[in-house]
C-alpha distance (Angstrom), angle and dihedral (degrees) to the residues before:
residue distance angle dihedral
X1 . . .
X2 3.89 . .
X3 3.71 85.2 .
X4 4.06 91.1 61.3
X5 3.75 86.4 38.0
X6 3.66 92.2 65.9
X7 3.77 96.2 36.2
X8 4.22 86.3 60.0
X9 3.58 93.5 44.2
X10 4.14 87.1 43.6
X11 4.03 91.6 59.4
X12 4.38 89.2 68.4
X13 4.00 83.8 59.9
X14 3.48 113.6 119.0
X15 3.43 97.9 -9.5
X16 3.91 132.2 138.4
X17 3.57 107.7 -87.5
X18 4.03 106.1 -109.1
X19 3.70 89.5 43.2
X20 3.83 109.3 152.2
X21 3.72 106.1 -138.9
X22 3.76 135.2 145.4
X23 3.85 120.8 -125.2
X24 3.52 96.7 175.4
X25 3.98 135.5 108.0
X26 3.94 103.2 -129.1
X27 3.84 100.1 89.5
X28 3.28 97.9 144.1
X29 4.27 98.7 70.9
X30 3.08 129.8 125.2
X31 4.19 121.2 -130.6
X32 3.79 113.2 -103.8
X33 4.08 125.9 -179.6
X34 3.90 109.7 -169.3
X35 3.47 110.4 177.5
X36 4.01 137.6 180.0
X37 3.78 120.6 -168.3
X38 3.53 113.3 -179.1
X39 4.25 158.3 149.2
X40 3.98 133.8 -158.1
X41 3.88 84.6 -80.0
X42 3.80 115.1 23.2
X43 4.13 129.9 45.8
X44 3.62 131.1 179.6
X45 3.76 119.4 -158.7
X46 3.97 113.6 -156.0
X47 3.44 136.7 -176.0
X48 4.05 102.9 -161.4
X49 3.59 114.6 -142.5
X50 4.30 89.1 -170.3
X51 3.81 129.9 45.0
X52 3.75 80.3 -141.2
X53 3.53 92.1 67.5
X54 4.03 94.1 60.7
X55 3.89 86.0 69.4
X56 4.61 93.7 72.1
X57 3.54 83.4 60.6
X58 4.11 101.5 64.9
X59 3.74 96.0 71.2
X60 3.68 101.6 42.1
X61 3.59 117.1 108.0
X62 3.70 100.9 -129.0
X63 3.11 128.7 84.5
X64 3.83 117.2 -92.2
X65 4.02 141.0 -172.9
X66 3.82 121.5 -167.0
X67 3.85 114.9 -176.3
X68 3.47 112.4 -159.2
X69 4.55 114.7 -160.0
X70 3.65 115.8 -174.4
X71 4.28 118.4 59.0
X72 3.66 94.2 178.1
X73 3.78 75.7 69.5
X74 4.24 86.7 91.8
X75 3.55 102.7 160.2
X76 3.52 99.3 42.9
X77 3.78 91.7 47.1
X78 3.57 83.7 52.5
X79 3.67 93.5 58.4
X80 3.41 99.9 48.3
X81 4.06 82.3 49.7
X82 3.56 76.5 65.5
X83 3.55 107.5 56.2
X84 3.39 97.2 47.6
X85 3.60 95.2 44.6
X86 3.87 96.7 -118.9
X87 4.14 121.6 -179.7
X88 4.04 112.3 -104.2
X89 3.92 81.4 -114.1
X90 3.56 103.3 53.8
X91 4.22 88.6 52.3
X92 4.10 85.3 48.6
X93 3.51 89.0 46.7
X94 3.99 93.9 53.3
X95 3.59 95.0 53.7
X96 3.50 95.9 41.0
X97 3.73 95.6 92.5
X98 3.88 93.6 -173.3
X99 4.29 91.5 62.7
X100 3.92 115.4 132.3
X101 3.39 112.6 -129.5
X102 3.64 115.0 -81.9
X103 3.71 145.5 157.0
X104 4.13 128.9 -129.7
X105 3.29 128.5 -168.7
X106 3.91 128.4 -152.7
X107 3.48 142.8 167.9
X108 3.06 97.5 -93.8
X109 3.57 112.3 13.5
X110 3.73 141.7 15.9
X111 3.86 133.4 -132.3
X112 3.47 124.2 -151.3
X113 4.21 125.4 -173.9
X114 3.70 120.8 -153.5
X115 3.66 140.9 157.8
X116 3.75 120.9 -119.8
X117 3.85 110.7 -152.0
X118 3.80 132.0 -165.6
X119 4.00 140.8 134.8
X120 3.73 124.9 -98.5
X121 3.66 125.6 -145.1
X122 3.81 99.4 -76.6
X123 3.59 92.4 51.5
X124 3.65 107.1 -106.2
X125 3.83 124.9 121.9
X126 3.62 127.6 -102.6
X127 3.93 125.5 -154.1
X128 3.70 112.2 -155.2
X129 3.49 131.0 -175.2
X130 3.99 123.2 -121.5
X131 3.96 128.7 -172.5
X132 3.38 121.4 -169.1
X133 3.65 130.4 -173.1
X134 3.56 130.4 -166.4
X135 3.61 129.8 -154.3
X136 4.11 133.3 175.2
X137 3.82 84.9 -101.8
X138 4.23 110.7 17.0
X139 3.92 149.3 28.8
X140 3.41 120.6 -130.4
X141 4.28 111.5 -163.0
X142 3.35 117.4 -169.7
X143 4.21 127.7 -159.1
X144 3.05 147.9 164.8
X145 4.15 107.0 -125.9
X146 3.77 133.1 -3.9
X147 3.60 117.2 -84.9
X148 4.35 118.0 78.6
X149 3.64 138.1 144.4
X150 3.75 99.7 -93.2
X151 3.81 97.8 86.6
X152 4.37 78.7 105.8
X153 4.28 94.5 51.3
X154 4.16 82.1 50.1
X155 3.49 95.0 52.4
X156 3.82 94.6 47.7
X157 3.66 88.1 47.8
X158 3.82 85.9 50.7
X159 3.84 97.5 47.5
X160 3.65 93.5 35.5
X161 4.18 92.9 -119.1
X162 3.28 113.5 171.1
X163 3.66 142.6 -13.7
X164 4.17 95.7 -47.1
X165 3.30 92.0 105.8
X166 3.20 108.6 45.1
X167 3.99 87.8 47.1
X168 3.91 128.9 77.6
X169 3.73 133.9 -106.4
X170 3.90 85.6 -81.6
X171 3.76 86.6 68.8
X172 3.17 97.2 42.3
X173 3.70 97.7 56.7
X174 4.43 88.8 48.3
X175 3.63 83.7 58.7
X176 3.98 95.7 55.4
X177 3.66 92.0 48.8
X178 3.72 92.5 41.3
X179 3.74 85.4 57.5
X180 3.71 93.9 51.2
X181 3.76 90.1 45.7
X182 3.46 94.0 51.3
X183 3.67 92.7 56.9
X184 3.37 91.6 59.1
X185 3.69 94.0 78.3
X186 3.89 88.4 55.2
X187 3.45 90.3 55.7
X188 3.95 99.5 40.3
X189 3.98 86.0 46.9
X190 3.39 87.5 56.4
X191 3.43 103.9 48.8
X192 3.88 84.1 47.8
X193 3.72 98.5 56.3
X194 3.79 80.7 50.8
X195 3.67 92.5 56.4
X196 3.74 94.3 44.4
X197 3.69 88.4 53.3
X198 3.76 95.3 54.5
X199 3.88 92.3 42.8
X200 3.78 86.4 56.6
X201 3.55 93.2 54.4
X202 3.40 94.1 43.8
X203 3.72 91.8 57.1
X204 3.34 97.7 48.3
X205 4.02 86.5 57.9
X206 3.79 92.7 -114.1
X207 3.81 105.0 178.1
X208 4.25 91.2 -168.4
X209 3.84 109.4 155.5
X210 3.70 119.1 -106.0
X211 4.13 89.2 27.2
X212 3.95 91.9 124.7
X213 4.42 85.3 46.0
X214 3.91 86.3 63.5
X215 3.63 89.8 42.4
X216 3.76 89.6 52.3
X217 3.55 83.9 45.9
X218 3.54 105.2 54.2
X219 3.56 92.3 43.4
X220 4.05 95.5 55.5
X221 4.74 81.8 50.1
X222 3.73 91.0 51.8
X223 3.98 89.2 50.2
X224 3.89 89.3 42.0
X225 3.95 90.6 50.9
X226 3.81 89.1 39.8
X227 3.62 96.3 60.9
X228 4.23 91.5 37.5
X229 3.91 86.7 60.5
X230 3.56 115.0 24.8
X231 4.12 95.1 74.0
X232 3.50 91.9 47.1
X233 3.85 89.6 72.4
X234 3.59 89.9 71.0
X235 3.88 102.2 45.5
X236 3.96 85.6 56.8
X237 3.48 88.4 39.7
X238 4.24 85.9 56.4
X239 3.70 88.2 45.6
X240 3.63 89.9 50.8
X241 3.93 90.1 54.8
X242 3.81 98.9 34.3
X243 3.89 114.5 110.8
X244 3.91 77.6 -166.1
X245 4.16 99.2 150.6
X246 4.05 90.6 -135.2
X247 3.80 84.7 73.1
X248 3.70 115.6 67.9
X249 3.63 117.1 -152.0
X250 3.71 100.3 -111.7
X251 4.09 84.4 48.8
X252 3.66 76.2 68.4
X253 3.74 112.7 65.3
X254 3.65 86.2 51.2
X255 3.95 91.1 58.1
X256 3.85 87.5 51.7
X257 3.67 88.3 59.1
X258 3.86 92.3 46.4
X259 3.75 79.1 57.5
X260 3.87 102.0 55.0
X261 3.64 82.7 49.0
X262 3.63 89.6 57.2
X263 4.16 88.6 48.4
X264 3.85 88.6 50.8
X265 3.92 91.2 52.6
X266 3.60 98.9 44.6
X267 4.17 88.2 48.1
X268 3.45 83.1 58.8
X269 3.75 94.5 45.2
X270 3.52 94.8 56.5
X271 3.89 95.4 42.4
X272 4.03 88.2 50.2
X273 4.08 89.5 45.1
X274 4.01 87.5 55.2
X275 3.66 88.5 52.5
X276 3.56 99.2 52.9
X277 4.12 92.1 50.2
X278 3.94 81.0 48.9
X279 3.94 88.7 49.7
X280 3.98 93.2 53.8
X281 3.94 84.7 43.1
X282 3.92 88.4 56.3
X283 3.56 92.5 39.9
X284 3.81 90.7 54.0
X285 3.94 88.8 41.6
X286 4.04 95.2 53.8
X287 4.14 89.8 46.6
X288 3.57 81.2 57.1
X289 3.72 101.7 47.6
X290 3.78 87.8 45.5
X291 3.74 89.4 51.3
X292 4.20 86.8 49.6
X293 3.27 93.9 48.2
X294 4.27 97.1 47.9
X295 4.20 77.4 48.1
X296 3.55 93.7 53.6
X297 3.60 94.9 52.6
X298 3.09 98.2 43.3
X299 4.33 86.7 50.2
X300 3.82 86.2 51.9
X301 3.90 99.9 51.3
X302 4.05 84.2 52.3
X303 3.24 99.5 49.3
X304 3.67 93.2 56.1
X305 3.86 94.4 49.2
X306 4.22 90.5 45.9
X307 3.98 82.0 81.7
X308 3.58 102.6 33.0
X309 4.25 81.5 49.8
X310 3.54 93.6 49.7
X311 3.65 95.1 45.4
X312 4.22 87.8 45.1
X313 3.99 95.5 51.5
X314 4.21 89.1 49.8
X315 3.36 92.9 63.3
X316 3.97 95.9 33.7
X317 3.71 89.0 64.8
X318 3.70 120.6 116.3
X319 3.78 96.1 -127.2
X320 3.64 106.5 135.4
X321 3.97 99.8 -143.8
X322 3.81 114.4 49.5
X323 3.82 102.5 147.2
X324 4.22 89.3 -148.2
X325 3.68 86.8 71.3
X326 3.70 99.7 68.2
X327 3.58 95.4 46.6
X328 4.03 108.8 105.1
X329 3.75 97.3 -134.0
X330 3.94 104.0 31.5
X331 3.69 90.5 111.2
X332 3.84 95.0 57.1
X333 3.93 88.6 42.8
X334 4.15 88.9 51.9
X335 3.61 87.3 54.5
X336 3.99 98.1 47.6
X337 4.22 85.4 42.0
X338 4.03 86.2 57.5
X339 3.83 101.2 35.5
X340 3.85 84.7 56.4
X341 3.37 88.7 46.1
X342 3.56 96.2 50.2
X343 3.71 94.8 46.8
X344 3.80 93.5 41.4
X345 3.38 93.8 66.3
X346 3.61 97.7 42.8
X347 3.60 89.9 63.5
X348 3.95 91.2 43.5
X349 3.64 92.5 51.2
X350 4.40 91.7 46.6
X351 4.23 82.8 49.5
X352 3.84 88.9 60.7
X353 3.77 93.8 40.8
X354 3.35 93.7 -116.8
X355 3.89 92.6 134.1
């Protein structure tokens, strides 16, 4: 895997700067144009069999989203580059999976990077890039297979919930991001109920094989959703400030609570990240109790036979007078003498708690 990694990152070296090429891993995609066009009263739902047809909708004056699934698609994200007269850099930047978040303004429309996070099916977290782009009168979105969080901002612009519709592109756009944001928390309460799991376990000096893998584990997601989230504070933060005439000023109140949100999930980052050094720290502290305790058996079960040894290599010396020999019951009385021995300090060692 890290081999392939490097490989995809290799292909942007030495290349012209502006060079549409995909660095990602999902190959394999199909194309797919979703597109809604529509007012406070009307809406027209499109699937768009032709990147060509994307370009009628630039002009219009409704308000209209096109999401765009499938960045290995180069050529045709190219063209549509085209049409809407996007920068060289902004089209490398889309298909350049491995972008940090960021934020570009233009004249005439802004770009904005982000990473959309969730879990799949076998629980493990996937980082997936989204590009948006923001016009006076549309949204373009930008991913790299079918499957998101927006399936709730499509319904409301179904249904009509809401002020969406009755908002510009502006609004549009805080409504994407507020959807990613939001599923932040789904993810981060995930990962915590993960961590709360493991620090039960660990407390309860569970010894269950692979424990410190899922510890490792955990601690390699937290860093992954760590570095997902944390830029994005600044690009709302810019958004916040800009005087930028594609955002309207009531747009921008909402993007200041997109940005407490992002405050409240980075708290929770850093409180979760603490808890997972704390987890390896308990880990490493239970091996070790486990290890004392093993020693302290083992400590205990020699200093019982220390006296019963000494007593044994007496009377296994070759000295050819030792009067206990000739006595007809020294035998049975050795074995009384180190039986009470034996028990004796069983019940000495259980009185200091040492068993």
């Amino acid at each position: 895997m890290t081999k392939k990694r490097t490989e995809n990152y290799k292909k942007h070296v030495g290349q012209v700067p502006g060079s549409v090429i995909y660095t990602g891993k999902k190959t394999n995609k199909k194309l797919h144009i979703h597109s809604f066009d529509y007012t406070k009263e009307n809406i027209e739902e499109t699937v768009l069999l032709n990147i060509e047809d994307a370009a009628s909708y630039k002009e219009t004056p409704s308000v209209t989203w096109i999401n765009i699934n499938g960045l290995n698609y180069t050529e045709e994200i190219s063209n549509i580059g085209n049409q809407y007269n996007l920068h060289p850099l902004v089209l490398e930047d889309i298909t350049h999976t491995g972008q940090r978040p960021k934020i570009d303004e233009y004249d005439d429309y802004m770009f904005v990077v982000l990473k959309m996070l969730y879990y799949d099916d076998s629980e493990n977290i996937v980082v997936e890039q989204v590009s948006f782009v923001l016009g006076e009168n549309y949204v373009l979105t930008f991913q790299e297979a079918e499957g998101d969080v927006f399936d709730t901002i499509r319904d409301r612009l179904r249904q009509n919930k809401g002020r969406i519709r009755g908002l510009k592109s502006d609004y549009l756009m805080y409504t994407l991001i507020d959807a990613v944001v939001d599923n932040y928390f789904s993810v981060i309460e995930t990962l915590g109920n993960k961590i709360e799991d493991l620090e039960t376990e660990l407390f309860a000096g569970t010894q269950r094989e692979g424990i410190n893998i899922e510890v490792q584990q955990l601690k390699r997601e937290i860093l992954k959703v760590r570095r997902a989230i944390f830029p994005l504070r600044e690009i709302i933060s810019r958004i916040e400030k800009s005087e930028n005439s594609l955002i309207n000023k009531r747009t921008l109140a909402y993007f200041r609570d997109v940005y407490d949100h992002l405050i409240q999930v980075s708290e929770n980052i850093d409180i979760y990240r603490e808890m997972i050094w704390s987890l390896m720290d308990m880990y490493m502290t239970t091996i070790s109790n486990k290890m004392n305790e093993v020693m302290k058996v083992l400590t205990i079960i020699a200093t019982i036979f220390i006296p019963l040894t000494f007593i044994a290599g007496i009377y296994g010396m070759n000295f050819e007078y030792i009067p206990e020999l000739d006595y007809k019951y020294s035998y049975f009385i050795l074995w009384v003498v180190m039986i009470l021995l034996f028990v004796g300090m069983i019940i000495y060692f259980k009185r200091k708690k040492w068993l």
